[in-house]
Structures are given as C-alpha cells and as structure tokens.
N, C-alpha and C positions, 0 to 999 in steps of 0.2 A: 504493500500500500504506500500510496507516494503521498509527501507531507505537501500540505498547500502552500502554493507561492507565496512568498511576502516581498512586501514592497517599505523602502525605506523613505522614511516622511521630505527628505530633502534629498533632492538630487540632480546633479549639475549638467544639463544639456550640451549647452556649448560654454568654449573657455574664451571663445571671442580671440579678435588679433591682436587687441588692443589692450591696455587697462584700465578700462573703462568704468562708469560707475555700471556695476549687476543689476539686473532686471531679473525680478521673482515674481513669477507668475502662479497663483493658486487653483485647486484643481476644479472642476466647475464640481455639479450634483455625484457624479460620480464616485466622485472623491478620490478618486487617481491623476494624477499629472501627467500620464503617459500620451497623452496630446500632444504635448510640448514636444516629447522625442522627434516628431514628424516637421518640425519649421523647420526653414531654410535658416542662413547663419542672419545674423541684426547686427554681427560686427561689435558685441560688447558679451560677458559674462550673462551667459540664461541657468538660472534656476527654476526648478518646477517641485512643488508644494505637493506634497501626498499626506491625505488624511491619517494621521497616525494612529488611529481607531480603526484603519481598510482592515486591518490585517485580526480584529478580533472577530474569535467565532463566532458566525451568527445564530449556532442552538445553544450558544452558553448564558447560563442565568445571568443578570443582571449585569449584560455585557455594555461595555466601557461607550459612552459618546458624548459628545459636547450638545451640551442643555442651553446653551446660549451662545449668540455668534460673537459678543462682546468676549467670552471666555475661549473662544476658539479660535480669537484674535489677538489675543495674548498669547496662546501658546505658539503659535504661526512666529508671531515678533520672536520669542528666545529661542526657534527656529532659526531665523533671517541670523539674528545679532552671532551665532553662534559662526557663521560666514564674512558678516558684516555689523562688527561692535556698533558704531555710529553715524550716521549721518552722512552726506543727503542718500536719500532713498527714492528707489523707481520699483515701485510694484505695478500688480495688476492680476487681473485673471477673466474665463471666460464664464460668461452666465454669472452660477451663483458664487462662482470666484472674486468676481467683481466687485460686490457684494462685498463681501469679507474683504476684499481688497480696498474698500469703501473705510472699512470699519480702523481697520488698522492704522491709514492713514491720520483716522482720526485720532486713534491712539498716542502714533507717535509725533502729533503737532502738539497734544497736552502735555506730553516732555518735554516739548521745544525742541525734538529733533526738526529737520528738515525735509519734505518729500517734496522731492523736483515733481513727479509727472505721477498720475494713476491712471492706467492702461485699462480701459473693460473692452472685454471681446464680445460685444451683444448682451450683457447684463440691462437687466430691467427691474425697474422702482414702482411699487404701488402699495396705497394703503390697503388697499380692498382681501389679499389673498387671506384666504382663511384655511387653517387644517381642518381636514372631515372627521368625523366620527369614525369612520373605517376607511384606511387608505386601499387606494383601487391603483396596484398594480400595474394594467392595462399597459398605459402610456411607457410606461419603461423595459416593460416586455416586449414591446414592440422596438422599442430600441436595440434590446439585446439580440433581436432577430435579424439586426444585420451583420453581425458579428456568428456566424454558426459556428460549434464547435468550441464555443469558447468552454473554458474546466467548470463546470455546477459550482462549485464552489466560490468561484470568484463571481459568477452571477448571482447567488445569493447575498452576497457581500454587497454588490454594486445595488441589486437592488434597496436592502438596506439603510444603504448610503443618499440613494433616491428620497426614502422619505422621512430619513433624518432631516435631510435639508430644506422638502416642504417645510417638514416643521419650521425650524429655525427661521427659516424665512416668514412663517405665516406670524410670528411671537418679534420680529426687529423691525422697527422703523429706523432707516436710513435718517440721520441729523443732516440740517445744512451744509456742505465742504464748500470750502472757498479757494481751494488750493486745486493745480491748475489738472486736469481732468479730459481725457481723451476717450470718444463712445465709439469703436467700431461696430457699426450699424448693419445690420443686416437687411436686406431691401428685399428678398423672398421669402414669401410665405407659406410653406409647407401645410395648407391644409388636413391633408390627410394624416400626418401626424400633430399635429395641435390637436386635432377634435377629440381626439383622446387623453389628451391633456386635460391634469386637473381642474384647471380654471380656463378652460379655453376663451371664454369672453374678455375676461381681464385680460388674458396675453394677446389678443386681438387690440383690444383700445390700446395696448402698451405700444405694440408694434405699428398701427396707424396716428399714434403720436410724434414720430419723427426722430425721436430720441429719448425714445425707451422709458417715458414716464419719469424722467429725471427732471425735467422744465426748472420745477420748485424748490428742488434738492441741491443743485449741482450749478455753482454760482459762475464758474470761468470753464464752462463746459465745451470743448468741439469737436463737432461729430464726423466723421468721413465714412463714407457706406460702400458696403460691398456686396455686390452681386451674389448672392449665396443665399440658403436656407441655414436658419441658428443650429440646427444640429452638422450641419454638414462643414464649417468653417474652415475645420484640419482634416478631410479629406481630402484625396492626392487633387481631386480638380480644382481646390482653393486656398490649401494651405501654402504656398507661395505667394496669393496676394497676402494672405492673413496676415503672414509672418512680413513682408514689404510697409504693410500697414503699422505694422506694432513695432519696425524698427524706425518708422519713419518719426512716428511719435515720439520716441525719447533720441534723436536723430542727435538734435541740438544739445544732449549735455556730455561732459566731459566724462 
C-alpha cells in the first residue's frame, strides 16, 4: 500500500535571473499551489503557497483547518518571512488566493511593513455569499472530472479544501486597501460550469461588474482582462498570457 502524497506549504517555482524583490502567490480553493508550477519565467523569484492543512487526513477526527482567513493569514506571513524577514513585499494569488492575499497585505501594512503590489488572478469581492446548510459537492466534482485518474485520495483532500474555503469566505468581509492592487480579469464566462456553482447569481453580478465586485473595497485598483474562463487561467492555452500579465504587474519594482 502506497503512502499518500504530501505537498510542502512553501515552494519555490522559479529563482528568476535577477535578485529581484519575490512574488508569493497563494493557492486559490484548492489549496494547492501546483498552478504556479505551469507559468512561464516573470524574471524575479516565484513562490507558490500550499495549504499546510492539504496534507491532513480527510476521515481523521477533528482534522486540522483554518477557522478564519485572518488566522490563515498569519500563518501564510511566518511562511513568507521564513524566505523573506522584511519588507517590501509583492504577493498575490488566484480566486480565493486573492483573497487571502487581500488579507495579509492588510496585515503586514499594520506592522508598517511595506507591500509594493497585490496581484489577484480573477479573485472576487461580495457581501452577499453565504454557506449552506449542507454543502453540495456538484461544482467541484465537476472540476475534478477534468483531471481523470487523478489518486482518490488527493480528491478527497481537494474537495475538502473546496469547502473549507466557501466557508471562510462566506464568514470574511474584505476591509478597504488603499495600497496599490492589480485585478487580472477574466472576460469569459463558463456557463456550464458556474451553474453549478454554489452561488451562481452572485458570481454572475460579480463577473458583469467589470472588476470582480471590488469597486468599494479596492481604493488604487487596475484591472487588465484576459480572454479566458476563471477556471481555465493556467491551462497550456492561457497560462503564458496569465503569467505575461502577472509579470507585467510587479514589472516596475526592483
């Protein structure tokens, strides 16, 4: 019998040409970083964020998860600092990485650190989501059905990790940022898998909002949009814009 995979919560994509200031990107719903593996080079230092809770069993009793995205943005930060003690900082992430990439920023400006740039890959802002009484699966299974083959074990896991992050999400209101904020925007709409989605109308109004529900939130915000559907971003037909998009974004700092 073979032991299940684990994946280590920090892990270094590229080392870049340069020495540049790193970019740490967090993992979206999934809670794996292994997206990241698939960009082209951004020409600076890439880290990619793995949920350090992927790797606990999912039939084990009162198995380990972050109860708050505030508390799960702290642990991310003595992540980060354990690569990079202090100051300036360039994070980011896709979806619900964003998010958390949101949160942390806010974090480390109450220290008085520095963050040059926050990168969201298609991340979206609303007050409306709510968690259900019973979570419905559906939408993420459909997910995992483009990936065949993949070990049971780690789809239990992903799913899991799925709706952990409804939750959290459904329980954080994103505060004002004033620090400077870049929205890679998704311009296609995947019908067929949204409608399966838990809040399919909220992520409808989010995504015919132009920039992802952030208007109110997101004070030095700018958006450039990519021809793609949100789930498809780091798939081989668009992860070379994605990755062109998110180096172009922290382009300008040292």
């Amino acid at each position: 019998m073979s032991l299940p995979m684990t994946y280590e919560p920090l892990t270094q994509y590229q080392r870049g040409t340069t020495k540049k200031t790193p970019l740490f990107l967090i993992h979206a719903a999934s809670g794996l970083s292994l997206p990241y593996f698939s960009m082209y080079p951004i020409d600076r230092p890439l880290y990619g964020i793995t949920n350090p809770y992927f790797n606990e069993p999912v039939d084990q009793p009162n198995r380990l998860e972050f109860k708050t995205i505030p508390e799960m943005a702290q642990a991310y930060l003595r992540l980060i600092r354990k690569v990079q003690p202090r100051g300036p900082y360039l994070i980011g992430g896709w979806s619900f990485g964003g998010v958390l990439a949101l949160e942390l920023a806010q974090q480390l400006t109450r220290q008085d650190e520095v963050v040059l740039h926050v990168v969201l890959v298609d991340s979206g802002h609303s007050h409306d989501v709510k968690f259900p009484e019973t979570y419905d699966y559906t939408f993420v299974d459909r997910l995992l059905s483009r990936s065949p083959g993949m070990d049971p074990d780690m789809q239990s896991k992903i799913r899991e990790s799925y709706r952990n992050a409804q939750y959290l999400m459904a329980t954080h209101h994103t505060a004002p940022y004033y620090g400077k904020v870049t929205l890679i925007n998704c311009t296609e709409w995947d019908e067929e898998s949204n409608r399966h989605g838990p809040d399919h109308q909220i992520e409808r109004k989010m995504f015919e909002s132009g920039n992802n529900g952030w208007g109110d939130r997101l004070l030095n915000l700018n958006v450039v949009n990519i021809a793609a559907a949100h789930d498809d971003v780091f798939d081989p037909d668009h992860v070379h814009t994605t990755s062109n998009l998110i180096r172009d974004a922290v382009a300008e700092y040292p």
